[in-house]
C-alpha positions as CSV (number, residue, x, y, z in Angstrom):
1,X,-4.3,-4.2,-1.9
2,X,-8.0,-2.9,-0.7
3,X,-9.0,-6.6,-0.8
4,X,-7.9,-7.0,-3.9
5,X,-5.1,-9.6,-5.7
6,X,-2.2,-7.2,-7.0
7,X,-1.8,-9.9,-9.5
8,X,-5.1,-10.7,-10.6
9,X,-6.6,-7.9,-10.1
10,X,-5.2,-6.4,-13.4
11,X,-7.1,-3.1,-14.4
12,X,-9.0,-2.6,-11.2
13,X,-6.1,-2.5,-8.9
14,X,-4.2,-0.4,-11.3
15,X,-6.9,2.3,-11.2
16,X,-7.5,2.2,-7.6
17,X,-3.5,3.8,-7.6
18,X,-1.9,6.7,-8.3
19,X,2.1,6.5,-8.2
20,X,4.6,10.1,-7.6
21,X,8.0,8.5,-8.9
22,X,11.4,9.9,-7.3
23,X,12.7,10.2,-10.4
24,X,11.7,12.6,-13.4
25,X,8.2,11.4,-14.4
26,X,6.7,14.8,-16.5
27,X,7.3,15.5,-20.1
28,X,9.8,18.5,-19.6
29,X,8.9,19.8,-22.9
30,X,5.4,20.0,-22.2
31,X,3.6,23.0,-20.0
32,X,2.2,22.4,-16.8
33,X,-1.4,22.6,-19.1
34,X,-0.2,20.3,-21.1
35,X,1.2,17.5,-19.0
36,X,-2.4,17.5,-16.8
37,X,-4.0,17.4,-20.3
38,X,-1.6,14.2,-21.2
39,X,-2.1,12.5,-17.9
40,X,-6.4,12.9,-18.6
41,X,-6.0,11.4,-21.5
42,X,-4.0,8.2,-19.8
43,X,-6.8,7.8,-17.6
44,X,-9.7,8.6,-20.0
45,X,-11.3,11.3,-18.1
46,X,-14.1,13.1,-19.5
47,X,-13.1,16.8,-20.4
48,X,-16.0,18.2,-18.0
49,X,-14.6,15.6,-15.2
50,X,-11.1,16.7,-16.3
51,X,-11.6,20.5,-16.2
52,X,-13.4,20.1,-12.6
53,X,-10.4,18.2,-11.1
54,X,-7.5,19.9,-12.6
55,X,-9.3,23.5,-11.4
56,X,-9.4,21.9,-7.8
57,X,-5.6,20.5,-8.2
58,X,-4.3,23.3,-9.8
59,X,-6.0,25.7,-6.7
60,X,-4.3,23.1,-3.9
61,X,-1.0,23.3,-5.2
62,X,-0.8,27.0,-6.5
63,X,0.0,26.2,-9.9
64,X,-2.5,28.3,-11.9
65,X,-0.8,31.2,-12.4
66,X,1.8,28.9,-14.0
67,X,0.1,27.1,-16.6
68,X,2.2,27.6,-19.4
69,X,5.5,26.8,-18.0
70,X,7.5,24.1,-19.3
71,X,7.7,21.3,-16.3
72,X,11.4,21.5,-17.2
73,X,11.3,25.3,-16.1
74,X,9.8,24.6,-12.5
75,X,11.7,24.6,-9.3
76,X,11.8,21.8,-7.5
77,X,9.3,22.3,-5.5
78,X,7.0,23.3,-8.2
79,X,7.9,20.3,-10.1
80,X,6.9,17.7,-7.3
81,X,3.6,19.7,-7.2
82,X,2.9,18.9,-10.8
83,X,4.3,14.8,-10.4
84,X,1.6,14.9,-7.4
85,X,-1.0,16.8,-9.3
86,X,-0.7,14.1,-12.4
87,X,-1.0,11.0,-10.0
88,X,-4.1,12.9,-8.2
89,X,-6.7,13.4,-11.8
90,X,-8.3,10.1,-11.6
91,X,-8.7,10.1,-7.7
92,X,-7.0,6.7,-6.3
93,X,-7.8,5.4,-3.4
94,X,-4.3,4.3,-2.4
95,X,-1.2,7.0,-3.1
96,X,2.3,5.7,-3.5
97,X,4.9,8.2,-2.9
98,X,9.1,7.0,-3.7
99,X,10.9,10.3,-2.1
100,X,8.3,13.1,-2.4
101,X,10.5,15.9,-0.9
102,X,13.6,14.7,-2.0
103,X,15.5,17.8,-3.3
104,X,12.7,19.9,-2.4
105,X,13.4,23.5,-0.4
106,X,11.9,23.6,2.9
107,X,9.1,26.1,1.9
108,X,7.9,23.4,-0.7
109,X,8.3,20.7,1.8
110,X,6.1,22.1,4.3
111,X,3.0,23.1,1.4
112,X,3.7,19.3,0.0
113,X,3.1,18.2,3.6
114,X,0.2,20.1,4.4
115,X,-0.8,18.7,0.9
116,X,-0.8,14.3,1.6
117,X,-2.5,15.9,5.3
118,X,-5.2,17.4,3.6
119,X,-5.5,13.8,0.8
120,X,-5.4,11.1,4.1
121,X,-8.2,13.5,5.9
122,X,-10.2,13.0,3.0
123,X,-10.1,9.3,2.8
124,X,-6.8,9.0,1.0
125,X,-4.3,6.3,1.9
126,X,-0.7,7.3,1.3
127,X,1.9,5.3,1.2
128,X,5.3,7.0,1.0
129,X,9.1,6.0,1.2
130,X,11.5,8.9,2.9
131,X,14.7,9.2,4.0
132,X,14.1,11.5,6.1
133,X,13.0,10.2,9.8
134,X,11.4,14.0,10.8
135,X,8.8,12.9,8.4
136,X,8.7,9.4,9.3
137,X,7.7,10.5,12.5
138,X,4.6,12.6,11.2
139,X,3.3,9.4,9.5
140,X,0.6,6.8,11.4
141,X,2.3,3.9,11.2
142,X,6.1,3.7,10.1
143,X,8.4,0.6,8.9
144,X,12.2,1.1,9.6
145,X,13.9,-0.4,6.7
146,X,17.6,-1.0,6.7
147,X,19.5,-2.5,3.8
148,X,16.1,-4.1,2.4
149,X,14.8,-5.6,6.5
150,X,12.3,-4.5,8.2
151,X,14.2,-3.5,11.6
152,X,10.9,-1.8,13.1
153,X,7.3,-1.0,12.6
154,X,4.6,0.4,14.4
155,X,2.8,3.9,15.6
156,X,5.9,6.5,15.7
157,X,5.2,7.3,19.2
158,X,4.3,4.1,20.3
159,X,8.0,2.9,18.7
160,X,9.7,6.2,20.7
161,X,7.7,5.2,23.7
162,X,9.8,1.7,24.0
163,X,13.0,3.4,22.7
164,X,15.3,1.5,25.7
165,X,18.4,3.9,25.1
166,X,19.6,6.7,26.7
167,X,20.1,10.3,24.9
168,X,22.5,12.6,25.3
169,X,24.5,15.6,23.5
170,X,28.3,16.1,23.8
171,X,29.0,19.5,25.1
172,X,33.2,20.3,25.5
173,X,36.3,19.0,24.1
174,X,37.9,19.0,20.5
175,X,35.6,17.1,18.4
176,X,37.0,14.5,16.4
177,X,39.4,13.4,19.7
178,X,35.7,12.6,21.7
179,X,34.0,11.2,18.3
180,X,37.1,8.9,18.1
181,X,36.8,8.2,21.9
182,X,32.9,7.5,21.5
183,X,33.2,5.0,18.9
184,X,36.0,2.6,20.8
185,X,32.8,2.3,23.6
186,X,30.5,-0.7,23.6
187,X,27.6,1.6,25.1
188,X,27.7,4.0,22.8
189,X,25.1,2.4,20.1
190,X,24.8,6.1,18.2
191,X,26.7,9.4,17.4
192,X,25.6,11.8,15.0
193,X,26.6,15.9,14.3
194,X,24.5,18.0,16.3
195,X,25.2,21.5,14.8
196,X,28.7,22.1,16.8
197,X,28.3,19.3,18.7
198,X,27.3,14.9,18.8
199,X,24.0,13.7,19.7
200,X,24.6,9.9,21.3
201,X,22.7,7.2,22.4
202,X,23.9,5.0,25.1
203,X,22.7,1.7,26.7
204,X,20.4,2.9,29.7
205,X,22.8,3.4,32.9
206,X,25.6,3.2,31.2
207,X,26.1,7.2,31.0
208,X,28.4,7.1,33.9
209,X,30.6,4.9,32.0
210,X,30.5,7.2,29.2
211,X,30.8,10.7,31.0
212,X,33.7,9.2,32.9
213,X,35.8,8.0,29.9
214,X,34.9,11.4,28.2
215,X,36.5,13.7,31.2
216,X,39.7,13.5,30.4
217,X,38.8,15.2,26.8
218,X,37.3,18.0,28.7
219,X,33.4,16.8,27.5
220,X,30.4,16.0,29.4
221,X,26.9,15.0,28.6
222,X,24.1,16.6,28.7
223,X,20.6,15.1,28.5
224,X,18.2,15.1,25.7
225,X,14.9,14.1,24.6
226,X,15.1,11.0,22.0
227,X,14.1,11.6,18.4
228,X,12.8,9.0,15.6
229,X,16.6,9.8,14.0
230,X,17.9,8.6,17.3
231,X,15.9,5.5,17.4
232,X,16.8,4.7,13.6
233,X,20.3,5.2,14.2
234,X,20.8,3.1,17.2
235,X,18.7,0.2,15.4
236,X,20.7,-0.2,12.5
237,X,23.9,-1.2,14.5
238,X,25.4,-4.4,13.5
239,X,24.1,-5.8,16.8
240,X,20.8,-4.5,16.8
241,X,20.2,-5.4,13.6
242,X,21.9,-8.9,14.0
């Protein structure tokens, strides 16, 4: 970690980090003052260093108006913002992030976003953990995990670039007769729900094969670009993950 031993690095490494939990990691009784005032303390920042920071986080993540709010009181979103503001006071060099958007509304989401953009352009690394693959794919580098491997990891486009599968989106015939069709075929290696609809991947040139067995259910396919979801989803079959 930066060239240093995570285990004998002891203090040093541990002040180079700063950690955003999934989980509940604020005092819910305490205000949104009070939990940066507790967190300062942890990290024995001067008051002049503390009051310079906290200004600057508090102006990032729109909190100021809200300074006496009980973090159990927050939203969500407002919540997360506070957990990020906390980890952020002593300025680590590396930022671990378990889930930041997780049960975050999309509003939030996007401002937490434009948020680790703005950290990594000013020398931040930020390493974070998501189960969500839209944001995997905004990330530099990306490690697919699946039931604790590493299936894949690389640049996202790089990854989508060598994506061998084909991608397609089921359009006609009653739903769960063509899912239960889909999932008897070999080629198929992915179907997900697609608003009204699947989104498939198939083994390149096999769509033939699949159209063909699908025309008696009154569905065809119809082409689509490839997503990081699709390429997640078609790595962690049995097969390809064998």
């Amino acid at each position: 970690m930066l060239g240093r031993d995570p285990a004998q690095g002891g203090p040093a490494v541990r002040e180079s980090l700063g950690l955003m939990p999934q989980q509940a990691s604020l005092y819910p009784d305490l205000s949104v003052a009070e939990n940066l005032r507790f967190f300062a303390r942890l990290y024995c920042l001067p008051r002049a260093l503390f009051r310079e920071r906290s200004l600057r986080l508090l102006d990032i993540t729109r909190l100021g108006p809200f300074l006496d709010r009980r973090a159990d009181a927050l939203s969500g979103g407002m919540y997360k913002k506070l957990a990020l503001a906390c980890a952020l006071l002593h300025r680590p060099e590396v930022l671990l992030l378990d889930e930041p958007t997780n049960g975050v509304d999309p509003v939030s989401r996007r401002e937490l976003w434009a948020l680790l953009y703005e950290l990594v352009h000013d020398g931040m690394t930020v390493l974070l953990s998501t189960p969500y693959m839209d944001e995997a794919e905004r990330c530099h580098r990306v490690g697919l995990i699946h039931h604790g491997r590493l299936l894949l990891d690389g640049e996202p486009r790089a990854l989508l670039a060598k994506f061998e599968d084909e991608t397609y989106e089921v359009e006609g015939g009653e739903r769960d007769r063509v899912d239960e069709r889909l999932s008897s075929l070999s080629d198929v290696h992915a179907a997900s729900p697609a608003g009204s609809t699947l989104r498939i991947t198939v083994a390149r040139g096999s769509a033939g094969t699949v159209a063909t067995a699908l025309t008696p259910l009154h569905a065809s396919l119809r082409p689509v670009v490839p997503n990081f979801e699709d390429l997640f989803l078609a790595r962690v079959r049995p097969e390809a993950a064998a």
